[in-house]
C-alpha angles and dihedrals in degrees: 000000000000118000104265095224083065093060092052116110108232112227113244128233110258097247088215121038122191107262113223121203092208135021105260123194120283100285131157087256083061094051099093096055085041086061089049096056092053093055088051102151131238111244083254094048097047096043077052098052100052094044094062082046080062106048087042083059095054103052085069103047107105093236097099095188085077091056100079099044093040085054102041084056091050088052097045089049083047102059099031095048106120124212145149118277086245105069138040111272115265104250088047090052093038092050092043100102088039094065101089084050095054091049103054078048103054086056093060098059119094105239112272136138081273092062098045086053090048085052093049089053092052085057087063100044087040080070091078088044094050090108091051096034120021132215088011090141093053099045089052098047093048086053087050094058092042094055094054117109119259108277095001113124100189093127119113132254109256080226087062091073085059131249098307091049088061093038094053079046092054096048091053098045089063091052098046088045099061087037088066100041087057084049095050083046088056091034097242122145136228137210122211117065133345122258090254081053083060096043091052091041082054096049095053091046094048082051089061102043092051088048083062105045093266095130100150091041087055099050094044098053086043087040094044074052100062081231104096088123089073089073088078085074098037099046121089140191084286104056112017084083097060092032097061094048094049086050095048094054088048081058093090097045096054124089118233130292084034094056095058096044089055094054084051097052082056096054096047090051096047081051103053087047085043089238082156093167094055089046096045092055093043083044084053084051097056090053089223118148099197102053093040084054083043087050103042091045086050104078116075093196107096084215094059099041081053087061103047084048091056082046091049089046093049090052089052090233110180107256083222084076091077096056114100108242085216089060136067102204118079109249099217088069084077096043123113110265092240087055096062095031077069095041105056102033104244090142101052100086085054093047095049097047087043079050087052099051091047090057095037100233094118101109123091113281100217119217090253087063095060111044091029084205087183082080097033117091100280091231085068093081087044124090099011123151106246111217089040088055094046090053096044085052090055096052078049098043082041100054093032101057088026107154111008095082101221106096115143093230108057118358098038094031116139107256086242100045098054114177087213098074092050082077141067139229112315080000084078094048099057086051097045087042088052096067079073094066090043087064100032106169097349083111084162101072102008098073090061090050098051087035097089094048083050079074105046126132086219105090098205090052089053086048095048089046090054094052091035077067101053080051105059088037087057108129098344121099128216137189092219094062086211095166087050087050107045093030105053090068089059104047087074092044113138084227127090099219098038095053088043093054093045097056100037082049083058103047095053098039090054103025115140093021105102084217104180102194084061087069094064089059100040104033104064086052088058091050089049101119094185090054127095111268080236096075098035076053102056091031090061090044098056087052086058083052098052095033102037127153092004106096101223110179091205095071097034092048092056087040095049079045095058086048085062107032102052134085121266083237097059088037094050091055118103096251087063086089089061077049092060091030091061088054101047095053094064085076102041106149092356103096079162092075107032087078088096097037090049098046079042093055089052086065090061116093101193115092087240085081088060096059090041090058095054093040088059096041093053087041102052090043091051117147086352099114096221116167095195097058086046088050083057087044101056087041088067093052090058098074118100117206125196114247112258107239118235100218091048102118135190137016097355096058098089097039084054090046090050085045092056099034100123110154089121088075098057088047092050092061090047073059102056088064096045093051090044100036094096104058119053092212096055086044090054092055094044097062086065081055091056092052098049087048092054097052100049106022141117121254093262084054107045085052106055088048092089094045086053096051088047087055099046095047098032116162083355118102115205122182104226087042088054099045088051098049078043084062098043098052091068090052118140089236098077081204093077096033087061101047084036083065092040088055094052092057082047098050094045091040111155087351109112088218109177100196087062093048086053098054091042085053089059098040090063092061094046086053111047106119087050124081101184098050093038088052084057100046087053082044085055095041089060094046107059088039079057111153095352078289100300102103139070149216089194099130090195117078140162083053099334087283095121132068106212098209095204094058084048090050092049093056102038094048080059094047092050089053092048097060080080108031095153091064104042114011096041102040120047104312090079085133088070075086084080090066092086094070108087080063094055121098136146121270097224138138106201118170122206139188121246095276100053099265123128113264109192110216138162118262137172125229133199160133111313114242133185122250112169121129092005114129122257119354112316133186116277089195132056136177080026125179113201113228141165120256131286096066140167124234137207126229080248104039138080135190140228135191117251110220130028084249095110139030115216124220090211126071090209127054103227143111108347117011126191111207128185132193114269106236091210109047125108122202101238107236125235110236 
């Protein structure tokens, strides 16, 4: 914006003051001479003054030899005048009532290189007229540039007049920008200067502004002007670096296509400094094969190329990506070992229990030190259902020992006491499914350990062993295959269970791969029409898993099939919604590719395709922050439907149940926090949403809530988040106490945080009497001791820049399940809790040397700020502790390294670092 004293007319001297004989008292006739008195003029200011009188005078004397010289002086007075930031300069002040004159007189010149120096010295006047005639600068400075001679370049740079002269240009430009736009809309025409006269005058403009530390200036004229893909040629070594993070940040506030075009600019501009971490996870971003393989082949140093290969890892890219689509071979087959040992993970389950050992936190947490029932209400561990209890303890002792492979109950068990038989039925799936989380990517030893329940009589234990296997394989990649191998015999099983634990294994094992020799497998079961729409459901679901996020027709033609092939009775059935959610997940994070799918889903009669199409709007806006898709949102959660009444028979009961069928709108405010989870603003004014919602929503509404404000903050324990889930477990409708409770084991997920603990200690009390609600307490109470505290649900990383799909997909896939928790949850489909593994990761900062071995160093860790935009270099951390790696990091925190000993591959310091020794530091000796 210009500086408004600029804008200010400045008053004009009255030419003829009224003459007195004799002084009179101070009276309002005296006032103008009064005024006068007050602008008395310093000896410099007045000499000043009359000599640009003079210079005006002579501009419109007829000898035109006297014009150049009396202009070149004018211009020269202009740029060297000196005056506090505060006030307009002097021969600005001084010419301002002149300008009219100046004006009627520039008209009257022939054109000439005179007169495009005398309009180039209006743009400048016209400074001090822009609230009475606007764009006067601009308009100047394009006829400047018109009345110049062909091939003479005597005009002047804009960054000549100074900073506030291009400021107060790049303010117009906009304007006129947009001014033209709306002509060429009504088909009027302008005069002065083209389109393509505006964009060079902006870029000129933006290479200034980027020469004087006016980096955001400089992006948001380029951007007003559709050409902010020009920066990549303007930035140097000095700016790129504070252009592309402001860029980055503007990322979220932009609508689409901008926001993509954006990300690109970035890119090109990471590529052509070689910043080949920062493009390839904008690269990532993008969700573009072709540049990430581009990206990752770039880099000649074999270190780099190992970090780019942990970032890869950590984004769960399908290794399939870095094949070239020309060749046949996989090109990770000639890749280095180390290469693909980064790639594929095979080194996390070592890291984290290393991690572990560091922190102390390795050894076995029993039951009793997570409840701490000596400070619960002794009647909590009264009147419990056992094998309810029992069952609520294994999904505890499961997600808080996850991953180190040691926990009593399972893992350690004697062979005679085993924990498994202290369940029942499906009971005994979900434990013998929960060594798998024990064990969680530790494939080495945790198939032996899973191999002898693989052979047991008892149906539900072999169940719980096969998907104990698709647990242990999540997000890590192994040559062996070992989950494809032991779990295809089992998707055409004649058994329920087994066939339901064989395709979910699947799902998780391979989600985010893209692996397309899995759809063979998968997709005829889908298309199965004699089988339950539970398995066609979960079926679908797990090829959301293993394709999301990558739109593949293929998968969504034969889904969208089964929605209109099927019977209203099968679609009317609860597992429908893993149906739409299967679907959904294939555009997760590509609004670019749902159109079809969307138009496809209006053809479909049967309420399922209304929460389909909600499902693949919230999904392909994802993280994205868009207002307009939350405004839709919100629109869905308007309607009000009559209750169906219970004791209604006959043929209008299925024409009732299709008119109340609103579990779209408890999907659509799930919605609302997974549109809004990437941008801390949009997530703050959601939370207002949520409260309005609760107060004046349906059922269906009021009871997803929770579930939204778990999402929005998960892993990531507010307190006024925390004090409202707090609220709302105590609620009269048992439904969103439940999934309250639920949220609050979400939102302290792997934290440790001991407020939470606290109020989980004293819901359990409260609770009591009641099974549903203490199994979830118990659910909640697992959840925030994840881990031992040292792992994560957070589905953001590198900054939180970066959504993992996989990690989204994880947690939605659970919410989904808990807008009917009665149902699933709380009967027999308990194991849909496992769905929360592809989000969890550990929260670990672990630096290593340049050949993969860990490097202790010290680090600082603190509070994230935001810097972009501010002056200088400022801290990115503040409140820090210094440490020594490995650390552990919060969802809010980074991390820095303390001294200038080490360089560090990574821009950002998390998860695997690869540092490597500073050739030009020098340890500072103690005297």
């Amino acid at each position: 914006m210009p500086d408004p004293t600029l804008s200010i007319p400045v008053p004009s001297e009255d030419p003829k003051p009224k003459k007195k004989e004799e002084p009179e008292p101070a009276d309002a006739k005296q006032k103008p001479k009064g005024e006068k008195e007050q602008e008395d003029l310093s000896e410099d200011d007045l000499q000043l003054k009359n000599e640009l009188e003079m210079l005006v005078e002579r501009l419109k004397e007829s000898n035109k030899d006297l014009y150049r010289p009396a202009l070149e002086t004018l211009r020269t007075l202009i740029r060297t005048s000196t005056s506090s930031m505060t006030s307009v300069p002097k021969p600005l002040k001084f010419l301002h009532p002149h300008y009219p004159e100046l004006q009627g007189l520039y008209e009257t010149w022939p054109r000439s290189e005179d007169k495009s120096l005398f309009a180039d010295i209006l743009s400048v006047l016209a400074m001090t007229y822009s609230d009475t005639q606007p764009r006067g600068t601009l308009r100047y400075r394009l006829l400047a540039a018109q009345l110049l001679p062909e091939g003479s370049t005597s005009l002047s740079d804009p960054g000549s007049w100074g900073h506030e002269y291009v400021r107060h240009l790049a303010a117009e430009l906009s304007e006129e920008y947009t001014f033209r736009e709306q002509e060429e809309q009504l088909e009027m025409k302008t005069t002065v200067g083209s389109i393509d006269d505006l964009k060079l005058l902006a870029t000129q403009s933006a290479a200034f502004l980027l020469g004087h530390n006016a980096e955001p200036d400089a992006v948001d004229l380029l951007q007003e002007l559709e050409i902010a893909d020009s920066l990549v040629d303007l930035v140097d070594e000095n700016t790129y670096a504070r252009v592309c993070l402001y860029i980055i940040r503007c990322v979220n506030f932009l609508p689409p296509p901008d926001d993509i075009s954006f990300l690109e600019t970035a890119h090109s501009i990471y590529v052509k400094h070689q910043r080949w971490p920062e493009a390839i996870a904008l690269a990532i971003r993008l969700g573009r094969p072709a540049l990430i393989r581009e990206d990752f082949n770039s880099p000649g140093n074999p270190v780099m190329k190992r970090q780019l290969a942990l970032i890869l890892a950590r984004a769960q890219t399908p290794l399939e990506w870095l094949q070239n689509p020309d060749e046949d071979d996989d090109t990770t087959d000639g890749l280095p070992e180390d290469i693909v040992e980064c790639l594929s993970n095979s080194r996390l389950s070592a890291q984290f229990k290393e991690f572990g050992k560091e922190l102390g936190v390795l050894e076995p947490k029993s039951l009793d030190d997570v409840y701490k029932t000596h400070l619960e209400n002794s009647r909590a561990s009264s009147n419990v259902d056992s094998a309810r209890g029992n069952l609520a303890s294994t999904f505890v002792n499961a997600f808080v020992n996850a991953g180190f492979g040691n926990d009593k109950l399972m893992v350690e068990a004697d062979e005679g006491n085993s924990w498994i038989y202290k369940n029942k039925d499906h009971g005994m799936m979900s434990t013998a499914a929960s060594l798998g989380l024990s064990l969680l990517w530790d494939t080495d030893v945790g198939l032996g350990h899973i191999d002898k329940y693989t052979y047991s009589s008892e149906e539900y234990i072999k169940a719980g062993a096969l998907l104990a296997t698709g647990i242990l394989n999540t997000n890590v990649r192994t040559e062996a295959d070992t989950a494809l191998a032991l779990l295809t015999d089992h998707i055409t099983s004649k058994s329920a269970s087994l066939r339901t634990s064989a395709i979910t294994g699947l799902g998780l094992a391979y989600a985010g791969s893209h692996r397309e020799d899995l759809i063979g497998l998968l997709l005829p079961v889908v298309s199965d029409d004699t089988l339950s729409m539970e398995i066609i459901s979960l079926a679908a679901l797990s090829l959301g898993f293993i394709f999301v996020g990558s739109g593949n027709g293929e998968v969504a033609s034969v889904i969208l099939q089964v929605m209109m092939e099927r019977d209203d009775k099968a679609l009317d059935e609860k597992w429908g919604r893993f149906l739409s959610l299967g679907l959904a997940l294939l555009y997760l994070g590509q609004p670019e590719t749902s159109d079809a799918t969307i138009i496809t889903l209006k053809a479909i009669e049967h309420p399922i395709a209304k929460q389909a199409d909600v499902l693949v709007n919230i999904c392909s806006a994802a993280g994205t922050g868009d207002v307009l898709k939350v405004q839709k949102l919100l629109h869905h959660c308007e309607d009000h439907f009559e209750k169906k009444e219970s004791d209604k028979e006959g043929d209008e009961d299925k024409k009732d149940e299709k008119e109340t069928d609103d579990t779209f709108q408890g999907f659509a405010v799930i919605g609302i926090a997974l549109i809004a989870m990437g941008e801390d603003i949009g997530a703050e004014m959601s939370l207002r949403q949520f409260n309005h919602l609760m107060h004046y929503g349906e059922p269906t509404i009021r009871k997803a809530v929770p579930l939204a404000l778990g999402l929005i903050s998960v892993s990531n324990p507010q307190l006024s988040i925390m004090d409202t889930l707090s609220k709302y477990s105590h609620d009269n409708d048992l439904a969103v106490a439940l999934n309250a409770i639920f949220a609050m084991g979400l939102v302290g997920a792997g934290t440790n945080n001991a407020r939470l603990a606290q109020m989980l200690r004293q819901l359990a009390g409260y609770y009591y009497k009641e099974p549903d609600c203490l199994f979830m307490v118990r659910i909640a109470q697992g959840l925030v001791h994840m881990g031992k505290g040292t792992l994560t649900l957070y589905p953001y990383f590198l900054d939180r820049t970066i959504m993992s799909r996989t990690a989204v997909a994880g947690l939605l896939a659970t919410l989904i399940a808990f807008t009917d928790a009665k149902f699933f949850i709380l009967d027999k489909y308990h194991w849909m809790l496992y769905y929360l593994v592809p989000a969890m990761y550990p929260r670990f900062m672990i630096t290593l040397d340049e050949d993969l071995k860990s490097l202790p160093v010290t680090v600082r860790v603190g509070q994230a700020v935001e810097v972009v935009g501010q002056a200088g270099k400022p801290r990115a951390i503040s409140g820090f502790q210094t440490h020594t790696s490995p650390v552990r990091l919060g969802t809010t925190e980074r991390a820095e390294l303390a001294t200038e000993e080490y360089i560090s591959y990574a821009h950002v310091l998390e998860g695997c670092v690869i540092l490597k020794k500073n050739p030009g530091y020098e340890e500072k000796m103690d005297i």
